[in-house]
C-alpha positions as a Python dict, from the first residue, in 0.01 Angstrom:
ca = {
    (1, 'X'): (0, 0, 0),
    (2, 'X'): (332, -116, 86),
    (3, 'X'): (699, -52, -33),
    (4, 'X'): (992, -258, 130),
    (5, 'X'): (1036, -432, 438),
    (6, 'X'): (683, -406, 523),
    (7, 'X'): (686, 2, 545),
    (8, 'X'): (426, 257, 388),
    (9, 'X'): (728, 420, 286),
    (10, 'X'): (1094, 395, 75),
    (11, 'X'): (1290, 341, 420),
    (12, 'X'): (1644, 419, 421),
    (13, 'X'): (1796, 60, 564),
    (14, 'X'): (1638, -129, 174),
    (15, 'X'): (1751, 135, 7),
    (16, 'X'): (2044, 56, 144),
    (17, 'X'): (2102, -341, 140),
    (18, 'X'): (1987, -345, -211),
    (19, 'X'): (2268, -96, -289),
    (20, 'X'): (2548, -251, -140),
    (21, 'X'): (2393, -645, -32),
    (22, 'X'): (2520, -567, 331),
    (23, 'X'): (2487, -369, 653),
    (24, 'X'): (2700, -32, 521),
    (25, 'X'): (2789, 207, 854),
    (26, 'X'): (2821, 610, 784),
    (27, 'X'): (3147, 710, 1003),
    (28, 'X'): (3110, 1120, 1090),
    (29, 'X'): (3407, 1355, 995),
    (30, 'X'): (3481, 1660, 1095),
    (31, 'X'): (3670, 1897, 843),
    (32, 'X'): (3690, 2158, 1055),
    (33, 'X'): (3536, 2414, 825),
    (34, 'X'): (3298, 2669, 920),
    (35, 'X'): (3005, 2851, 741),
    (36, 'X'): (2976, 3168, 553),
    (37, 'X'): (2708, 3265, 840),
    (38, 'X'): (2959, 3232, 1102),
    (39, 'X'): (3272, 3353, 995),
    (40, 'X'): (3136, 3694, 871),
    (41, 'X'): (3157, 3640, 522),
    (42, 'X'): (2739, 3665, 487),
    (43, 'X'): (2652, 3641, 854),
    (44, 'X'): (2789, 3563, 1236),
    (45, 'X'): (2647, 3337, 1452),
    (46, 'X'): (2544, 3030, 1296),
    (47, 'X'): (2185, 2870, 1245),
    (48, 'X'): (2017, 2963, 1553),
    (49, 'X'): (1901, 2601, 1640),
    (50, 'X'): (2290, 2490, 1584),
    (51, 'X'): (2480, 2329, 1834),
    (52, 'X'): (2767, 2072, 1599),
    (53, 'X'): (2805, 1889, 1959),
    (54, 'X'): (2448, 1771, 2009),
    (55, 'X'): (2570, 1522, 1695),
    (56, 'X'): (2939, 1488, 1678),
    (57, 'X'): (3073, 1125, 1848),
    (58, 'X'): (3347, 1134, 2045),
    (59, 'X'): (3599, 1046, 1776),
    (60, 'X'): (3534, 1351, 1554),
    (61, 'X'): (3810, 1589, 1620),
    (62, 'X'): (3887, 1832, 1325),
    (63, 'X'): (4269, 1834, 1531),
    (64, 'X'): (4279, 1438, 1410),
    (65, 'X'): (4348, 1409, 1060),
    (66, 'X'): (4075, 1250, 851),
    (67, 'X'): (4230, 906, 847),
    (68, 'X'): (4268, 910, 1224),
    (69, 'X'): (3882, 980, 1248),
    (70, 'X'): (3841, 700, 989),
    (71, 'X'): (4030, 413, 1196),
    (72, 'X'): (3889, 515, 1521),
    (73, 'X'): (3535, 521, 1393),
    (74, 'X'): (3545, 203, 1209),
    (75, 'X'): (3740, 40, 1592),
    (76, 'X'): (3448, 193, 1761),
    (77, 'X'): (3203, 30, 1507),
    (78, 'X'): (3314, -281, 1437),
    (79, 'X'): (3297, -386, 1811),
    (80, 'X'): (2951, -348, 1784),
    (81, 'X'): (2855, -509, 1404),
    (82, 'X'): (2990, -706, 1178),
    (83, 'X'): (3046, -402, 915),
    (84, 'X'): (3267, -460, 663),
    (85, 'X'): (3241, -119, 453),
    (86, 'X'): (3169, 222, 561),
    (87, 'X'): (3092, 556, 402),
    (88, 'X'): (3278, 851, 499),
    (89, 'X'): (3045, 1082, 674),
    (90, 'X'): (3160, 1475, 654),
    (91, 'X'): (2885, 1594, 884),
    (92, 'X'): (2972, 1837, 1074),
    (93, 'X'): (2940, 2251, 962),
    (94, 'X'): (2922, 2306, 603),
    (95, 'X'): (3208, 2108, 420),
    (96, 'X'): (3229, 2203, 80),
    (97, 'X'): (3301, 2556, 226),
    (98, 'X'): (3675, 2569, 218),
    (99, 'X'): (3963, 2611, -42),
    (100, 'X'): (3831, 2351, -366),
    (101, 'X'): (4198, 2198, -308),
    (102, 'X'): (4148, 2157, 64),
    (103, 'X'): (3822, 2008, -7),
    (104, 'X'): (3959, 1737, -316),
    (105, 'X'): (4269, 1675, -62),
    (106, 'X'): (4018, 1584, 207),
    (107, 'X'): (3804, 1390, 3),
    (108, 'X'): (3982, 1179, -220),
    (109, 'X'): (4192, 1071, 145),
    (110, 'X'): (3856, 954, 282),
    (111, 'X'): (3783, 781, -72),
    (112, 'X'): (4129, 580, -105),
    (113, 'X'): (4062, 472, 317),
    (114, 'X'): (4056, 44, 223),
    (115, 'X'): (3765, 7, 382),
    (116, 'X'): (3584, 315, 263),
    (117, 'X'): (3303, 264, -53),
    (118, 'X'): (3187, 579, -76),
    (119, 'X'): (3143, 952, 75),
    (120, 'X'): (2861, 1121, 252),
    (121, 'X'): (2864, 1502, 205),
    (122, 'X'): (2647, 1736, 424),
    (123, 'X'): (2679, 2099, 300),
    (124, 'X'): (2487, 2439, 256),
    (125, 'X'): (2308, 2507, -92),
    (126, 'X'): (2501, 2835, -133),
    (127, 'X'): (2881, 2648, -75),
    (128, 'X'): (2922, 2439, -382),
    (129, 'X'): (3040, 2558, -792),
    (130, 'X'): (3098, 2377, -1090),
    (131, 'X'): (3420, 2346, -1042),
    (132, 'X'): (3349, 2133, -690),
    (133, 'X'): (3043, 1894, -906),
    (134, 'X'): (3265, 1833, -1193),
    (135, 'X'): (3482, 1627, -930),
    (136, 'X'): (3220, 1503, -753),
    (137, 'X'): (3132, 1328, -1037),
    (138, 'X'): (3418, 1230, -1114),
    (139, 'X'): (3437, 1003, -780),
    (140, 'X'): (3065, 869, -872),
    (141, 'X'): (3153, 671, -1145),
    (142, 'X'): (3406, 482, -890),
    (143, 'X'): (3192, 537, -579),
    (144, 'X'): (2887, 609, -409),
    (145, 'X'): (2872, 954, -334),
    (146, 'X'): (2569, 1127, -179),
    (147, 'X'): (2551, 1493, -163),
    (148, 'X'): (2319, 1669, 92),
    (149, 'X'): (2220, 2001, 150),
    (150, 'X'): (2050, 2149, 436),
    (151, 'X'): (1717, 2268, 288),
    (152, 'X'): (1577, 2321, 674),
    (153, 'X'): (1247, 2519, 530),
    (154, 'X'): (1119, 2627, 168),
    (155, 'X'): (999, 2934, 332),
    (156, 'X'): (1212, 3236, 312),
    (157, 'X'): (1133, 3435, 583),
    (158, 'X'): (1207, 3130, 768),
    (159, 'X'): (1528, 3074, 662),
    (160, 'X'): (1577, 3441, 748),
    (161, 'X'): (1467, 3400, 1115),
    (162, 'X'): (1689, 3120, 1197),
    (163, 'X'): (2002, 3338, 1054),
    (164, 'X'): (2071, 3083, 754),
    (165, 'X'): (2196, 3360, 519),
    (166, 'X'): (2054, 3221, 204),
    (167, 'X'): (1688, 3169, 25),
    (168, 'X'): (1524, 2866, -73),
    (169, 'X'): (1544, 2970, -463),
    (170, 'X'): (1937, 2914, -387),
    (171, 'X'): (1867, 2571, -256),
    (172, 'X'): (1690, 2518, -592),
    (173, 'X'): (1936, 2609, -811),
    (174, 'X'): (2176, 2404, -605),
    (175, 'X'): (2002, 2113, -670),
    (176, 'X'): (1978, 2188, -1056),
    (177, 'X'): (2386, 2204, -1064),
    (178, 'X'): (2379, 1896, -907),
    (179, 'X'): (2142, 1654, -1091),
    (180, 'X'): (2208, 1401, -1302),
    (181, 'X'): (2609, 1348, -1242),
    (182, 'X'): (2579, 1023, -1091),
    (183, 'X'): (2555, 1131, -711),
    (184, 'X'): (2285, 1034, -492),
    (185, 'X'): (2106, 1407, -352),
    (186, 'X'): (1943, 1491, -63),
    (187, 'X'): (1764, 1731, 166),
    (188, 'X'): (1722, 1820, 531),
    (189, 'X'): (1463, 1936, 693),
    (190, 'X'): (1370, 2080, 1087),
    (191, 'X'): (1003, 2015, 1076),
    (192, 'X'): (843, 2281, 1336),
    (193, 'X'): (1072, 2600, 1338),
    (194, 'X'): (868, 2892, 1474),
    (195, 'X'): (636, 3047, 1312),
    (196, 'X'): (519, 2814, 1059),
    (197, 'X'): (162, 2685, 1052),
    (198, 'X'): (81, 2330, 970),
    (199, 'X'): (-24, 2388, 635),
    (200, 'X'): (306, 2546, 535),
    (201, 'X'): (449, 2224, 739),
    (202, 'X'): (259, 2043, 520),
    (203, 'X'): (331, 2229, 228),
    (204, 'X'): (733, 2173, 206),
    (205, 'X'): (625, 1817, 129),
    (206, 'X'): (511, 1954, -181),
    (207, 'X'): (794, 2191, -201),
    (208, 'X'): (1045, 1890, -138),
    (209, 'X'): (915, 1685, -380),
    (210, 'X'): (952, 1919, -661),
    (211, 'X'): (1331, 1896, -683),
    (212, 'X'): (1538, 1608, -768),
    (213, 'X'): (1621, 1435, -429),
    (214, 'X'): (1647, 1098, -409),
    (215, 'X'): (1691, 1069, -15),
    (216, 'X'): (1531, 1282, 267),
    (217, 'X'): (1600, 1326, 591),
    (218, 'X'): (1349, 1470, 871),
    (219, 'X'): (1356, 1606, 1203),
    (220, 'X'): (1194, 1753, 1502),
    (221, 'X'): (1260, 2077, 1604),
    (222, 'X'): (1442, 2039, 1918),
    (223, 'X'): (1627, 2333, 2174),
    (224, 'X'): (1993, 2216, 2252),
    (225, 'X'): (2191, 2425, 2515),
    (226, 'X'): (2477, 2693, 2383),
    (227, 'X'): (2250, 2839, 2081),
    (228, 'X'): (2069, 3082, 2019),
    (229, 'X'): (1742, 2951, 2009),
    (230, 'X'): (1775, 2832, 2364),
    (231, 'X'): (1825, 3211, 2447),
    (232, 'X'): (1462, 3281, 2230),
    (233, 'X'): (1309, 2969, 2402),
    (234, 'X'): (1368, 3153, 2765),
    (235, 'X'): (1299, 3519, 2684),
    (236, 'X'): (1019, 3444, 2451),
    (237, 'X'): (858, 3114, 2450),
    (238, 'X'): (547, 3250, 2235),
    (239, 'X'): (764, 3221, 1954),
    (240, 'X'): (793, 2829, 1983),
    (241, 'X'): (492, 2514, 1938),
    (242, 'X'): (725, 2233, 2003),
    (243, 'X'): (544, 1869, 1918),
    (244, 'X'): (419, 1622, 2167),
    (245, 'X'): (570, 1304, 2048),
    (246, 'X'): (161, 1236, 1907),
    (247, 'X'): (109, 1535, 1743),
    (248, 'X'): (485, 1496, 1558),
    (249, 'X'): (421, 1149, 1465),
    (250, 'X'): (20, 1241, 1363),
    (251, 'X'): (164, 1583, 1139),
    (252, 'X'): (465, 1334, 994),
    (253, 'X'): (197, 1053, 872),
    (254, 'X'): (14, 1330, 650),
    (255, 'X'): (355, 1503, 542),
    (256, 'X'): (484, 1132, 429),
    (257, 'X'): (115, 1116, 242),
    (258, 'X'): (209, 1415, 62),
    (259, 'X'): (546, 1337, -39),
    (260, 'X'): (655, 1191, -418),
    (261, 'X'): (639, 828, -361),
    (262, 'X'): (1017, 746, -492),
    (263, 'X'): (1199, 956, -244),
    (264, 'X'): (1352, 769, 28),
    (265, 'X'): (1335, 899, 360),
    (266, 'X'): (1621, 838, 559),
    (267, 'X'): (1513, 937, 895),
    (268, 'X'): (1262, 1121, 1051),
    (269, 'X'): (1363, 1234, 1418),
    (270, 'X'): (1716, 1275, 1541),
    (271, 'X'): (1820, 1251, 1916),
    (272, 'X'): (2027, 1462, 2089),
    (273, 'X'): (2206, 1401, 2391),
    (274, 'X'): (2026, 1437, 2700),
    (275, 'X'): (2301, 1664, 2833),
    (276, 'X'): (2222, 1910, 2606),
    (277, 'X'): (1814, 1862, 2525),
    (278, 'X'): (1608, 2174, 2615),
    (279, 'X'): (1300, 2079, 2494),
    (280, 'X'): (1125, 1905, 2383),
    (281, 'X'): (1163, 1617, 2645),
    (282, 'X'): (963, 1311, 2499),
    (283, 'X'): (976, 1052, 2810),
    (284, 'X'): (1354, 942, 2720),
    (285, 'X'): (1147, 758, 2389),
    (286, 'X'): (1399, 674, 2146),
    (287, 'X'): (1379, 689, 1753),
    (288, 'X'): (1275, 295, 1680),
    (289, 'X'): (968, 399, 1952),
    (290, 'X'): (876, 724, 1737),
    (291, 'X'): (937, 475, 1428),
    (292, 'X'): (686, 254, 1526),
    (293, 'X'): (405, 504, 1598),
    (294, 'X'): (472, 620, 1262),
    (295, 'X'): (413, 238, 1116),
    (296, 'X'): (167, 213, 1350),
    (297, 'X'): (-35, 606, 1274),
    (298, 'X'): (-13, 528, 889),
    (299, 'X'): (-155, 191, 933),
    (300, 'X'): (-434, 324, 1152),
    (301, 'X'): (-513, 637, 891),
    (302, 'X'): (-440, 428, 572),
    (303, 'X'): (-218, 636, 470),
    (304, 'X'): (87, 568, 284),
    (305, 'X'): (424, 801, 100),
    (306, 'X'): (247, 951, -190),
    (307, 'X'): (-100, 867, -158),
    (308, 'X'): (-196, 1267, -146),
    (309, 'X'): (62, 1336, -342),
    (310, 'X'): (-84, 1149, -620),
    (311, 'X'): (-416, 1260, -591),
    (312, 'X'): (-273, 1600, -625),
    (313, 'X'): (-104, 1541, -924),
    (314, 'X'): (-435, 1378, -1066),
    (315, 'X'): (-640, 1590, -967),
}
């Protein structure tokens, strides 16, 4: 079976040309908000995988106002496409998590940026109210807005581990505020934090695709300097199985399988700087190689997004 563009799966870059007819470039913000498990409010600390640097560009300086960020992103990107509209990317920490007026001052400067169509919103599933939806809708009948929340795992005691200071039933009912008021949702996910197997891997596909996303975005588990996990990783290394670029892309072609097949998966590695990479090291590969195993691995299975999860349903 095939969806767009020749993939087993609903790929991110169609989802995105037949929304907007053109290459559309996300430009990262940062707010400079912090999250309730850092500032003390439920916890201290932080995720302990998180390092903000291993994915903030240069540009992103919560000491530059947003607009700032906006014109030097869009400089740096337009020198290398021909992009003529951009999303406004709040990526980095948890930016819903701030005074609501703050947060509508911030956005709706992003929105009114002239070459700005829409907002990108990364946030925690315990950081957003009524109060914040109602105006996110508000902007979706203007613009495209996409709201994400970092899901991570569907597996409590998980989430506990890695110090994220809420439960997956939270993430749930954050998704059931959010539905159906005209914003695009998503999910994140760290695919191989310690101590799950691969069925329970495999089973947050299931999870996943029981609550209304419409995009998803995947990852590795990968060690990046200044966190706490890099201090775990040294003093106890049992607690870790970090993939081999195979066995990723091998576990990823039956997690895809099981997967509802309208969700559209946005990525499914990310790639931090080399500077600050623990582990795993995959040979320098970059994420168009790991892409193309994947294209390659599902071919070679015959496997394809929802073919389990279909028989599952069926059966």
């Amino acid at each position: 079976m095939q969806f767009n563009n020749n993939k087993r799966y609903n790929d991110y870059s169609s989802f995105i040309k037949k929304q907007f007819s053109e290459r559309v470039q996300k430009v990262s913000l940062d707010t400079g908000f912090t999250c309730p498990n850092r500032d003390g409010s439920k916890g201290v600390g932080g995720c302990t995988y998180c390092n903000n640097n291993s994915f903030n560009p240069y540009y992103c300086k919560p000491s530059k106002t947003i607009t700032q960020q906006l014109d030097e992103g869009i400089a740096f990107f337009a020198k290398k496409y021909k992009t003529q509209q951009y999303l406004a990317y709040f990526q980095a920490y948890t930016n819903t998590y701030a005074d609501i007026n703050l947060v509508k001052e911030l956005y709706n400067e992003a929105i009114n940026h002239p070459q700005v169509i829409g907002l990108v919103i990364g946030t925690r599933p315990d950081c957003i109210n009524e109060d914040l939806i109602d105006f996110l809708s508000d902007l979706a009948k203007d613009n495209f807005i996409s709201l994400e929340f970092g899901v991570e795992s569907t597996l409590d005691r998980t989430l506990e581990s890695i110090n994220r200071c809420h439960t997956f039933e939270e993430t749930k009912a954050a998704y059931e505020m959010s539905k159906g008021r005209g914003m695009q949702l998503g999910a994140h996910m760290i695919i191989g934090l310690p101590g799950e197997s691969k069925e329970e891997l495999l089973n947050h596909a299931r999870e996943i695709s029981k609550l209304p996303i419409h995009t998803l975005k995947l990852h590795h588990l990968q060690v990046v300097k200044h966190t706490k996990m890099a201090l775990q990783l040294k003093e106890t290394p049992e607690m870790f199985e970090l993939f081999s670029a195979e066995a990723y892309v091998d576990l990823i072609t039956e997690f895809v399988a099981l997967l509802r097949p309208d969700i559209i998966i946005e990525r499914f590695i990310s790639e931090s700087p080399a500077h600050l990479l623990i582990a795993p090291q995959w040979d320098g590969m970059k994420n168009f190689e790991i892409v193309a195993k994947i294209d390659k691995k599902l071919i070679e299975k015959d496997l394809w997004q929802g073919k389990n999860y279909q028989a599952e349903v069926l059966a």
